[in-house]
Residue frames as a rotation matrix with the C-alpha (Angstrom) as fourth column:
UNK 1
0.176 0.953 -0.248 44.79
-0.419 0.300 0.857 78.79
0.891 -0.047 0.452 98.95
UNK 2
-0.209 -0.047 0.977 44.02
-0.978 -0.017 -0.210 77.70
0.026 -0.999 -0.043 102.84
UNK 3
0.396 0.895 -0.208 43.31
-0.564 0.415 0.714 74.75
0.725 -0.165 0.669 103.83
UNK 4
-0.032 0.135 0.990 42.76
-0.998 0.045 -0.038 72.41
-0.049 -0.990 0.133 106.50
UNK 5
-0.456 -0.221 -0.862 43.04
-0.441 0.897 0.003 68.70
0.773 0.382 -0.507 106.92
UNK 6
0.126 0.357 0.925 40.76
-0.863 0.499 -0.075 66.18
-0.489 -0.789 0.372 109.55
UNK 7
0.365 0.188 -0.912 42.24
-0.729 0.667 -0.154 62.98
0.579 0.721 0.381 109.20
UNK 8
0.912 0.150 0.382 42.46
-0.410 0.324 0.852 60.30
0.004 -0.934 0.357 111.98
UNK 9
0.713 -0.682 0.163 45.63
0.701 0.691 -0.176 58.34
0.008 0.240 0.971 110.53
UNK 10
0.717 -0.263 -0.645 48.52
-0.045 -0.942 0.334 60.45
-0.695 -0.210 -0.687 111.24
UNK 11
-0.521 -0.815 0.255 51.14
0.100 0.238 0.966 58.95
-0.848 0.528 -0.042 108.47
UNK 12
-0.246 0.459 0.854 48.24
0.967 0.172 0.186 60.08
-0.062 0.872 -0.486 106.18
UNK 13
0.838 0.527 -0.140 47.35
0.544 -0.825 0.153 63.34
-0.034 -0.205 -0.978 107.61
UNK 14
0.264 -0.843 -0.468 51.19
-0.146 -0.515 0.845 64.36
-0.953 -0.155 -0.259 108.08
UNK 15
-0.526 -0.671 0.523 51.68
0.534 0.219 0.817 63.01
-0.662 0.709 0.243 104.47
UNK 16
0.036 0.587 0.809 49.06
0.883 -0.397 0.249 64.59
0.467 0.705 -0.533 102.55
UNK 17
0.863 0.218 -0.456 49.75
0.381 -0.873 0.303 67.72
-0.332 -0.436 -0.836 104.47
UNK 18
-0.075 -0.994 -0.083 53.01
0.257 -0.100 0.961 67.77
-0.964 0.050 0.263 103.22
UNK 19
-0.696 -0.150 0.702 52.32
0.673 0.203 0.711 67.07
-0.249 0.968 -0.041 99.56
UNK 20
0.512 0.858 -0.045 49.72
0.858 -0.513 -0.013 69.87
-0.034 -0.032 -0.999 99.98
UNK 21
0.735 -0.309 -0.604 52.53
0.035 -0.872 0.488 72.44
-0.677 -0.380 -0.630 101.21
UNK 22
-0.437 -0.898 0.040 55.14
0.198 -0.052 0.979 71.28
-0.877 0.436 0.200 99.05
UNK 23
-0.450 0.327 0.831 52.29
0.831 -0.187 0.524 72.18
0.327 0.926 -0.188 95.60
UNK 24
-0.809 -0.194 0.554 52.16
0.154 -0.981 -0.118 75.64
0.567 -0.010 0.824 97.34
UNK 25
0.289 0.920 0.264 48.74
0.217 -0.332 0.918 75.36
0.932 -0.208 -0.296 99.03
UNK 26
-0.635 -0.759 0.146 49.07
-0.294 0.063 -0.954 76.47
0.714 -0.648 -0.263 102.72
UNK 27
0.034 0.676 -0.736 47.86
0.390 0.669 0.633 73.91
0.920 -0.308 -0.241 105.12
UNK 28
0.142 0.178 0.974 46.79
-0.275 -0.938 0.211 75.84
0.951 -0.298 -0.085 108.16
UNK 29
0.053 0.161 0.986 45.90
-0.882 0.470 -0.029 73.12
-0.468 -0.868 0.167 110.62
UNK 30
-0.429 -0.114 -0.896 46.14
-0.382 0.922 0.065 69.15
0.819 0.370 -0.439 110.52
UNK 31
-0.025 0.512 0.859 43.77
-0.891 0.378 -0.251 67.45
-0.453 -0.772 0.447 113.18
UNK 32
-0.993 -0.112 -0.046 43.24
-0.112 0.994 0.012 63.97
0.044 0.017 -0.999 114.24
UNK 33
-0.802 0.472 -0.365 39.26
0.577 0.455 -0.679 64.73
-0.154 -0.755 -0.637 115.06
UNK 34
-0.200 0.847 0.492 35.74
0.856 -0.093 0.508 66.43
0.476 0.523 -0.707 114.41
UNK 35
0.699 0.231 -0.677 36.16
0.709 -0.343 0.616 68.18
-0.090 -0.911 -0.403 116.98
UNK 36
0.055 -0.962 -0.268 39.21
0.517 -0.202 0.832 69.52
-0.855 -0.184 0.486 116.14
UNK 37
-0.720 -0.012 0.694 38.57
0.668 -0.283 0.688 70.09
0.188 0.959 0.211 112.25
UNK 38
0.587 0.780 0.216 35.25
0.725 -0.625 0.289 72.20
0.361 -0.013 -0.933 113.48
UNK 39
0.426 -0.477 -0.769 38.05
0.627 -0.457 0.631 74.38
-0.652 -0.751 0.104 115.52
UNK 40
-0.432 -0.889 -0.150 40.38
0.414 -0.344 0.843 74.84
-0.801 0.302 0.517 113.31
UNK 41
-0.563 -0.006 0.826 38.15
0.813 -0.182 0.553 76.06
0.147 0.983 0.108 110.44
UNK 42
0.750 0.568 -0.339 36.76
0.661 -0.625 0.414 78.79
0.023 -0.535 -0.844 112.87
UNK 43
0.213 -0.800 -0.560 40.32
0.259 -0.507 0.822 79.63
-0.942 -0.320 0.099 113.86
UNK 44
-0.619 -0.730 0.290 41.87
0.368 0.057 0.928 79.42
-0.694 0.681 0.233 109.95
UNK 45
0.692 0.363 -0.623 38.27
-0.472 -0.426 -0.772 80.69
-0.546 0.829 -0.124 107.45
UNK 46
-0.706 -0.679 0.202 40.27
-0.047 0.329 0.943 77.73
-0.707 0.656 -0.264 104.64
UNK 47
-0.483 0.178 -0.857 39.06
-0.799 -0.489 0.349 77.72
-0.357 0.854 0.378 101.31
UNK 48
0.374 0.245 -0.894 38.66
-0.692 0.716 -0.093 74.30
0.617 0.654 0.437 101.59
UNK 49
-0.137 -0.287 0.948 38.84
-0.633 0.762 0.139 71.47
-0.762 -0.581 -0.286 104.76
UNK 50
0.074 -0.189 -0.979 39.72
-0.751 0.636 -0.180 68.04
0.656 0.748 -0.095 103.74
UNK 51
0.050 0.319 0.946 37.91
-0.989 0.146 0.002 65.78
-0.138 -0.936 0.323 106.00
UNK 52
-0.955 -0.293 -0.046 38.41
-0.292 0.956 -0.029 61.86
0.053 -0.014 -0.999 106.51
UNK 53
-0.048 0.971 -0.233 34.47
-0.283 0.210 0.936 60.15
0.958 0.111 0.264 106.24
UNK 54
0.617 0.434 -0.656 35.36
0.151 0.753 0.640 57.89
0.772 -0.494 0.399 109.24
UNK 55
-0.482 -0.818 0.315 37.34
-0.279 -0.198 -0.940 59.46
0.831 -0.541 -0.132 112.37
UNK 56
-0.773 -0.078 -0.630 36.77
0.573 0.342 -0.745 59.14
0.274 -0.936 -0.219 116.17
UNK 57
-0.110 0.116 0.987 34.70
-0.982 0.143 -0.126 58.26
-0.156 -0.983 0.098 118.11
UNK 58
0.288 0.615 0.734 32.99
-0.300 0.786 -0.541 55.59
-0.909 -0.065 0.411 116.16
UNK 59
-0.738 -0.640 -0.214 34.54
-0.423 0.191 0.886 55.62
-0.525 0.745 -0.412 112.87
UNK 60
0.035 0.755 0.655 31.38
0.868 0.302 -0.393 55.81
-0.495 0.583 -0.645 110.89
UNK 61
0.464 0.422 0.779 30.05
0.828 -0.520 -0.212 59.17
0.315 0.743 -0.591 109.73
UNK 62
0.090 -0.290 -0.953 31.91
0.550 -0.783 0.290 61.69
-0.830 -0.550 0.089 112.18
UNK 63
-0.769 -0.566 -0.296 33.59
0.346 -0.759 0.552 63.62
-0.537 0.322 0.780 109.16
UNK 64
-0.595 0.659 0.460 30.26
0.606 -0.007 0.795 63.58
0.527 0.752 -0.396 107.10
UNK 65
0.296 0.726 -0.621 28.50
0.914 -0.026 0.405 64.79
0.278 -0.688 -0.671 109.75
UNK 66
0.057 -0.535 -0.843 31.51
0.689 -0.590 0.421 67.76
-0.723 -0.605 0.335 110.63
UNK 67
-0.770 -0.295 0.566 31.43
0.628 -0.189 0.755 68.07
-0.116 0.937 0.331 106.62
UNK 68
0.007 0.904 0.428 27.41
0.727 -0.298 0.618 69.29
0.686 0.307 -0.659 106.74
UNK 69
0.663 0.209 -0.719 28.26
0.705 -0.496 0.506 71.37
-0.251 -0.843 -0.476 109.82
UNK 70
-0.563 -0.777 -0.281 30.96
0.472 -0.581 0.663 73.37
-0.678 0.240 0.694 107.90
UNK 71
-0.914 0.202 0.353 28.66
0.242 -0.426 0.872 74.16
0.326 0.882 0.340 104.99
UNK 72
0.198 0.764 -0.614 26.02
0.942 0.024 0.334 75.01
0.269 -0.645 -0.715 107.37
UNK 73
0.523 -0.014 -0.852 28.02
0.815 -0.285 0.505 77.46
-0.250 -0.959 -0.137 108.82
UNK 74
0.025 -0.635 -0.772 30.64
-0.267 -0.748 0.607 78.22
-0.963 0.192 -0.188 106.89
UNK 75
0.694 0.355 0.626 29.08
0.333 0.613 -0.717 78.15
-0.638 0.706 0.307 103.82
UNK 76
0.382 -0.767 -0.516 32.63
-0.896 -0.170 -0.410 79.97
0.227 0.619 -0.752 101.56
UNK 77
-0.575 -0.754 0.318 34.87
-0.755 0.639 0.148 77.35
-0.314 -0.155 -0.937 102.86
UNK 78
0.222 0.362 -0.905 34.48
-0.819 0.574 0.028 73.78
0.530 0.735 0.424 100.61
UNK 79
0.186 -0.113 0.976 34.46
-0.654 0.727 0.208 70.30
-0.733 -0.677 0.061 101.96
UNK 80
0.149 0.254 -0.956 36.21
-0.832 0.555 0.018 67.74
0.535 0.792 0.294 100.44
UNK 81
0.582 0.181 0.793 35.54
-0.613 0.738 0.282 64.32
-0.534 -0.650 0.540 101.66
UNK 82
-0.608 -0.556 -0.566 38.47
-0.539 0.813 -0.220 61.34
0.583 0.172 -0.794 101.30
UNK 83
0.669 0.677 0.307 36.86
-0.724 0.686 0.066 57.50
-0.166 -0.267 0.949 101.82
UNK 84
-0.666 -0.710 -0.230 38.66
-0.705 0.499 0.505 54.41
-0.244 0.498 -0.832 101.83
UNK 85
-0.609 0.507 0.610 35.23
0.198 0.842 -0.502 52.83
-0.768 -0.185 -0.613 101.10
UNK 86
-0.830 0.536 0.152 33.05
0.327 0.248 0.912 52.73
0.451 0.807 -0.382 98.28
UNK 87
-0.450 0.800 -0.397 29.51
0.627 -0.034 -0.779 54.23
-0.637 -0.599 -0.486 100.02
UNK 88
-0.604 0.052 0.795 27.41
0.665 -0.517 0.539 55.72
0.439 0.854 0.278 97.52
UNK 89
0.173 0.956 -0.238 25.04
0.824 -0.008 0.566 56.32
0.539 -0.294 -0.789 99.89
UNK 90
0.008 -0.363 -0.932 27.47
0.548 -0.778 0.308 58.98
-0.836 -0.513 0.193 101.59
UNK 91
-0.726 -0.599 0.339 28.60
0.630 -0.380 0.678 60.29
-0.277 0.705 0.653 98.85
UNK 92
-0.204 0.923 0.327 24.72
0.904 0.050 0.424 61.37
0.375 0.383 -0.844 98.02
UNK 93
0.562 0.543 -0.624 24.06
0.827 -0.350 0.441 62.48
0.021 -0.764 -0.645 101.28
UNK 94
-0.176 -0.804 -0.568 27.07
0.541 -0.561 0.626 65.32
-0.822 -0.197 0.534 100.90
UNK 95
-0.668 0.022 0.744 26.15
0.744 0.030 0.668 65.66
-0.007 0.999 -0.036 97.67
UNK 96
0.380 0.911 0.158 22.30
0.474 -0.339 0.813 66.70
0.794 -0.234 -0.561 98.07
UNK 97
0.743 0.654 -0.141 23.53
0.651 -0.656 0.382 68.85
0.158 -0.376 -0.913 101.00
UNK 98
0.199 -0.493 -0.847 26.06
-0.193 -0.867 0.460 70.87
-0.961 0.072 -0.268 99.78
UNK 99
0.760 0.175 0.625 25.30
0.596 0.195 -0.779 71.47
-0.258 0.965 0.044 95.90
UNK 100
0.882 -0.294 0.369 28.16
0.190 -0.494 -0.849 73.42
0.432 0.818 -0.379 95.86
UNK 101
-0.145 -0.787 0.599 32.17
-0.770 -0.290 -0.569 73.75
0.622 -0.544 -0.564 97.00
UNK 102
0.524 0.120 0.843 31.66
-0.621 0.731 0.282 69.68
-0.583 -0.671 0.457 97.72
UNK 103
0.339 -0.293 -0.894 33.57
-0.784 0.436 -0.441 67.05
0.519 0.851 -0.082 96.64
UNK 104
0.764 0.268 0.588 33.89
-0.418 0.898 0.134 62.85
-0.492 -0.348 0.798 97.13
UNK 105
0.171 -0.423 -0.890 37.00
-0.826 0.431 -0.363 61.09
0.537 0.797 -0.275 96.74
UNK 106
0.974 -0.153 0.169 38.12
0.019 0.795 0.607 57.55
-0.227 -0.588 0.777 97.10
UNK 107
0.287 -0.927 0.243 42.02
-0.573 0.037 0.819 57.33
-0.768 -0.374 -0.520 98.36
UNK 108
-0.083 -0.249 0.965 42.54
0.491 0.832 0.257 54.53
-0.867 0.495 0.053 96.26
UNK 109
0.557 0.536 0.635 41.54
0.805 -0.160 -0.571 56.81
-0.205 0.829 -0.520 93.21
UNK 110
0.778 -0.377 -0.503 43.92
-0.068 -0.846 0.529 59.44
-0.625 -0.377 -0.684 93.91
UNK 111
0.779 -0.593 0.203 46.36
0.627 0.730 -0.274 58.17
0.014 0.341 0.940 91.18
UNK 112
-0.512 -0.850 0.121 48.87
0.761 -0.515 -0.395 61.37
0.398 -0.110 0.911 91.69
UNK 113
-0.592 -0.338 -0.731 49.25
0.602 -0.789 -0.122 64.75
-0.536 -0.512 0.671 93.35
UNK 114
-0.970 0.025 -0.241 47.36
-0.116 -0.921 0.371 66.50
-0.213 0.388 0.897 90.64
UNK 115
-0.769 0.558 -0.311 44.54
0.272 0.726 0.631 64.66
0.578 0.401 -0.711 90.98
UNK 116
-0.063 0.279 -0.958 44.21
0.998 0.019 -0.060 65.76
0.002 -0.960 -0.280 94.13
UNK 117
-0.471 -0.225 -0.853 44.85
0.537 -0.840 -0.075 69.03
-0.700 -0.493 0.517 93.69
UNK 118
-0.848 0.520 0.101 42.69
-0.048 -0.264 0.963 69.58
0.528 0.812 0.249 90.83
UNK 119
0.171 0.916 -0.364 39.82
0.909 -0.004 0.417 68.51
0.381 -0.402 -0.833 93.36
UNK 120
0.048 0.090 -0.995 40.67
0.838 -0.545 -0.009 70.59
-0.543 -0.834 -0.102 95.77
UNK 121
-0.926 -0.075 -0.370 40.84
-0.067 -0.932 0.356 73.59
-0.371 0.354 0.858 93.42
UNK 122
-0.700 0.700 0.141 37.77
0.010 -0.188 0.982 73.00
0.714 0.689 0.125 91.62
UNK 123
-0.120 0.594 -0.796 36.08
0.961 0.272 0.058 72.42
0.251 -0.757 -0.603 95.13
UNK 124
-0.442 -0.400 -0.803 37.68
0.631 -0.774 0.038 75.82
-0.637 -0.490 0.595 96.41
UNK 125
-0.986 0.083 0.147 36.14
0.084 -0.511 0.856 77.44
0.146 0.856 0.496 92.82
UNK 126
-0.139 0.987 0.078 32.38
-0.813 -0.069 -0.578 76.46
-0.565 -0.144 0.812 94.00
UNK 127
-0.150 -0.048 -0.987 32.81
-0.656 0.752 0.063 73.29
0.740 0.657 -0.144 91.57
UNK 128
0.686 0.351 0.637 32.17
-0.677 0.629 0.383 69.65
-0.266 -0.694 0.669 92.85
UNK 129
-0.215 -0.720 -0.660 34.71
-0.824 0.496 -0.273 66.85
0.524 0.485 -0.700 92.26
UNK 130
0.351 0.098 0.931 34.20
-0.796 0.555 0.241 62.83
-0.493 -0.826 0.273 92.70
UNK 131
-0.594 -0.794 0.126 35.51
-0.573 0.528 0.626 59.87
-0.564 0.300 -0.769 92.25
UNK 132
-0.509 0.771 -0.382 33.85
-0.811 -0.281 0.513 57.89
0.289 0.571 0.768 89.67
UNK 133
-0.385 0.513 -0.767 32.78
0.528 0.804 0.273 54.78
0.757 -0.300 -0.580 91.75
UNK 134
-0.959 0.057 -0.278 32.12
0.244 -0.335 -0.910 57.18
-0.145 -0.941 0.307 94.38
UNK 135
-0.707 0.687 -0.167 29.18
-0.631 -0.719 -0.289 58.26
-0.319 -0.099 0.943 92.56
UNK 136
-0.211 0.643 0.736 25.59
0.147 0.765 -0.627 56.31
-0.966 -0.024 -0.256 91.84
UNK 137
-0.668 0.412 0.620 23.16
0.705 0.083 0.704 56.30
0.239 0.907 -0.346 89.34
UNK 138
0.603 0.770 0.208 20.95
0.718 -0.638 0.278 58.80
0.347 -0.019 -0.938 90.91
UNK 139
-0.104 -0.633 -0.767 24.36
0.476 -0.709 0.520 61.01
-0.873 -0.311 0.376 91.41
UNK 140
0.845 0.245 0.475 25.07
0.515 -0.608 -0.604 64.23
0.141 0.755 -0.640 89.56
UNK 141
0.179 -0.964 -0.196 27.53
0.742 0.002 0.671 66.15
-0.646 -0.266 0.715 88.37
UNK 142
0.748 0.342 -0.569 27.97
-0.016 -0.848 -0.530 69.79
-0.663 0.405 -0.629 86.68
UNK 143
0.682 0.051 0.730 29.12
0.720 0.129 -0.682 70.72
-0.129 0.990 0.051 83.42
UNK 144
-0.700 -0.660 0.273 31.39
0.706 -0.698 0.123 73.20
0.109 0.278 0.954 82.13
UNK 145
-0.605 0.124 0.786 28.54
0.412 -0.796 0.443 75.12
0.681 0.592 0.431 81.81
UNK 146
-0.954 -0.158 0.253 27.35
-0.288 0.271 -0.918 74.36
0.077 -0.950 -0.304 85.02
UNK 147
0.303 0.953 0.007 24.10
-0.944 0.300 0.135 72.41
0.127 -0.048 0.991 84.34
UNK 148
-0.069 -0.567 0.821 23.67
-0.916 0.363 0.173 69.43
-0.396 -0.739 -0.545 85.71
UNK 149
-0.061 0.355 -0.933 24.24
-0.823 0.511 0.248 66.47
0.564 0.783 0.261 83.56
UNK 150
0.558 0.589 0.585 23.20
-0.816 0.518 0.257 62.73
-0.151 -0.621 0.769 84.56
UNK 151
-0.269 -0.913 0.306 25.63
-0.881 0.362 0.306 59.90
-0.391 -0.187 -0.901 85.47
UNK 152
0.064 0.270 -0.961 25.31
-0.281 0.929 0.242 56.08
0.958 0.254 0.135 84.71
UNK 153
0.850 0.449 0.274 24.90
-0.312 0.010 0.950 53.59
0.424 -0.893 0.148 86.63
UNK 154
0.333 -0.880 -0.338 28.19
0.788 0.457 -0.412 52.84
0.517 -0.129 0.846 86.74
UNK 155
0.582 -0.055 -0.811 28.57
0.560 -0.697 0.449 56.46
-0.590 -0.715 -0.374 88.21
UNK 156
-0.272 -0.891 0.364 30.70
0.734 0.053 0.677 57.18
-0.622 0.452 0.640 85.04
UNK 157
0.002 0.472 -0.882 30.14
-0.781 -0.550 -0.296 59.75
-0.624 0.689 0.367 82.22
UNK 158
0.859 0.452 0.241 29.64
-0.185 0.712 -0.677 58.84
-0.478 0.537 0.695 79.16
UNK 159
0.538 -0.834 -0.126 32.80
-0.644 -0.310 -0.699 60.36
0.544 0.457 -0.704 77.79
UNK 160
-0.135 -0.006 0.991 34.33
-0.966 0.222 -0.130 58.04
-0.220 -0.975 -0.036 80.50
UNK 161
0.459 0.346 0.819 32.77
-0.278 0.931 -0.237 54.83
-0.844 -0.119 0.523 79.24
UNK 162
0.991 0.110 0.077 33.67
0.107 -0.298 -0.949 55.62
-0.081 0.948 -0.307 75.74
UNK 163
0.398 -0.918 0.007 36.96
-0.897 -0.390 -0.207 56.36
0.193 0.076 -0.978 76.79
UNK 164
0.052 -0.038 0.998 37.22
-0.715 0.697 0.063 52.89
-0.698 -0.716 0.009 78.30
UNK 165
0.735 0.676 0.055 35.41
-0.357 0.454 -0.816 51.24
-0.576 0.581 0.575 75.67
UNK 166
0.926 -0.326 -0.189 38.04
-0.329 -0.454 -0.828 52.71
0.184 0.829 -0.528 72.76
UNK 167
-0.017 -0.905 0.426 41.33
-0.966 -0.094 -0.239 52.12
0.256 -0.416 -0.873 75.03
UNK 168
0.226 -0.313 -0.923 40.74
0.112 0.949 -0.294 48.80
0.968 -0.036 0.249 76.13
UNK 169
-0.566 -0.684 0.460 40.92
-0.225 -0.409 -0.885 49.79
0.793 -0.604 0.077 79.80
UNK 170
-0.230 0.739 -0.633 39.72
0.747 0.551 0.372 47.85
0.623 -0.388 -0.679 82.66
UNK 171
0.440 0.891 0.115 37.78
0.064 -0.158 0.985 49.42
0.896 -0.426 -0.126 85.15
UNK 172
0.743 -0.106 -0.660 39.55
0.669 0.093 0.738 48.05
-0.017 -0.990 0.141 88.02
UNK 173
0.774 -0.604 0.190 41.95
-0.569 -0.795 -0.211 51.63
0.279 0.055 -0.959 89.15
UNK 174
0.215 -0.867 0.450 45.27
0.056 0.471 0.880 49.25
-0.975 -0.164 0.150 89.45
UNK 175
-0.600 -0.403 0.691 45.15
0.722 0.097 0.685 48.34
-0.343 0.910 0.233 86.04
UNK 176
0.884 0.331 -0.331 43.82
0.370 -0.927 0.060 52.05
-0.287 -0.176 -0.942 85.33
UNK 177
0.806 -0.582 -0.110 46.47
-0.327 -0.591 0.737 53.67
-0.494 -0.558 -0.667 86.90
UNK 178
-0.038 -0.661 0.750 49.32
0.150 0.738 0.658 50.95
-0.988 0.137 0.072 85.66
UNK 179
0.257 0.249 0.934 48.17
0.952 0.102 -0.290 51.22
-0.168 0.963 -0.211 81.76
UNK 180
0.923 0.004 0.386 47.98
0.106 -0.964 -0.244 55.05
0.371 0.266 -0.890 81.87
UNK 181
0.657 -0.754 0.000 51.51
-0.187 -0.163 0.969 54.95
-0.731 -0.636 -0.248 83.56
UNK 182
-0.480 -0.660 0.578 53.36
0.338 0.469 0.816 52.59
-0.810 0.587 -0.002 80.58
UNK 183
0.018 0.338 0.941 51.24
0.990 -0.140 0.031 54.05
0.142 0.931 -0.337 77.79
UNK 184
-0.847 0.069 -0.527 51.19
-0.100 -0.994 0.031 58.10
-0.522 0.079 0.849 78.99
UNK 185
-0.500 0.719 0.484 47.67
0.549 -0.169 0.819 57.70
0.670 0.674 -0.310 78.21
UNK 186
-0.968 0.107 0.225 45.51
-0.247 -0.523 -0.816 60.21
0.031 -0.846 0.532 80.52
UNK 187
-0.245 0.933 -0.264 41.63
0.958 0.192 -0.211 59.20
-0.146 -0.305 -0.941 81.92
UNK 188
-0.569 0.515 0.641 38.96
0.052 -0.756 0.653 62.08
0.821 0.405 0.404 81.00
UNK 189
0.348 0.724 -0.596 37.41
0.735 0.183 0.653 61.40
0.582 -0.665 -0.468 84.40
């Protein structure tokens, strides 16, 4: 599988390009820029760009904005968006305009390598993949069977709350992450 990487931090872009190449995917291009990620997925046709929300100029929407111009264009090739922010309100907007071969994570949420790379395959499949705070209450999210079923407002399934509920697990993805580490329990999200 191809892909590409737009990510303004370069000890993030050079690291997650690595940990891409080293779980076999081949990363085609790394860029620092919108400009640069709109290039390189002309030059490379990837299965799948992996685009920072907030790069240069202004460090607001740039990648959201490079993200709808890829699935515009190149509508085979998937877009997953990485946030260090909570923003449902992006997350939507990506959502609602690419129903398909899209996908919303928050960094922080990333709790390993296969996390990641489970998005990015299911993105690359025509599948969608977010984090669950990333998503609202008026967010969706397909089934196995690929109908769409309806989140909470927590942004959570139900299976998800329930899983929470049952385990005693907080919410907050430290103690998440930290619990499922010392117990080898695993999150259904």
């Amino acid at each position: 599988m191809r892909v590409v990487i737009a990510e303004d931090e370069a000890l993030l872009r050079e690291g997650l390009a690595r940990l891409l190449a080293d779980a076999g995917l081949d990363v085609a291009s790394s860029v620092g820029d919108p400009a640069g990620l709109l290039r390189a997925v002309v030059s490379y046709e990837p299965d799948v760009a992996i685009v920072d929300i907030r790069m240069p100029p202004t460090h607001t929407d740039e990648g959201l904005v490079a993200a709808a111009e890829i699935h515009r264009a190149h509508p085979g090739t998937g877009v997953l968006v990485l946030s260090h922010h909570v923003d449902s309100a992006y997350a939507m907007r990506l959502l609602q305009e690419a129903p398909q071969r899209a996908g919303y994570l928050l960094k922080d949420r990333v709790a390993d390598v296969s996390a990641l790379l489970d998005a990015v395959h299911r993105v690359a499949a025509g599948g969608r993949s977010t984090s669950c705070r990333a998503a609202s209450s008026r967010s969706w999210r397909s089934s196995p069977k690929g109908a769409p079923t309806r989140r909470s407002a927590t942004g959570c399934s139900s299976r998800r709350r329930r899983w929470r509920a049952t385990s005693g697990r907080s919410s907050s993805s430290w103690a998440s992450g930290t619990r499922r580490r010392i117990t080898g329990a695993s999150s259904p999200c």
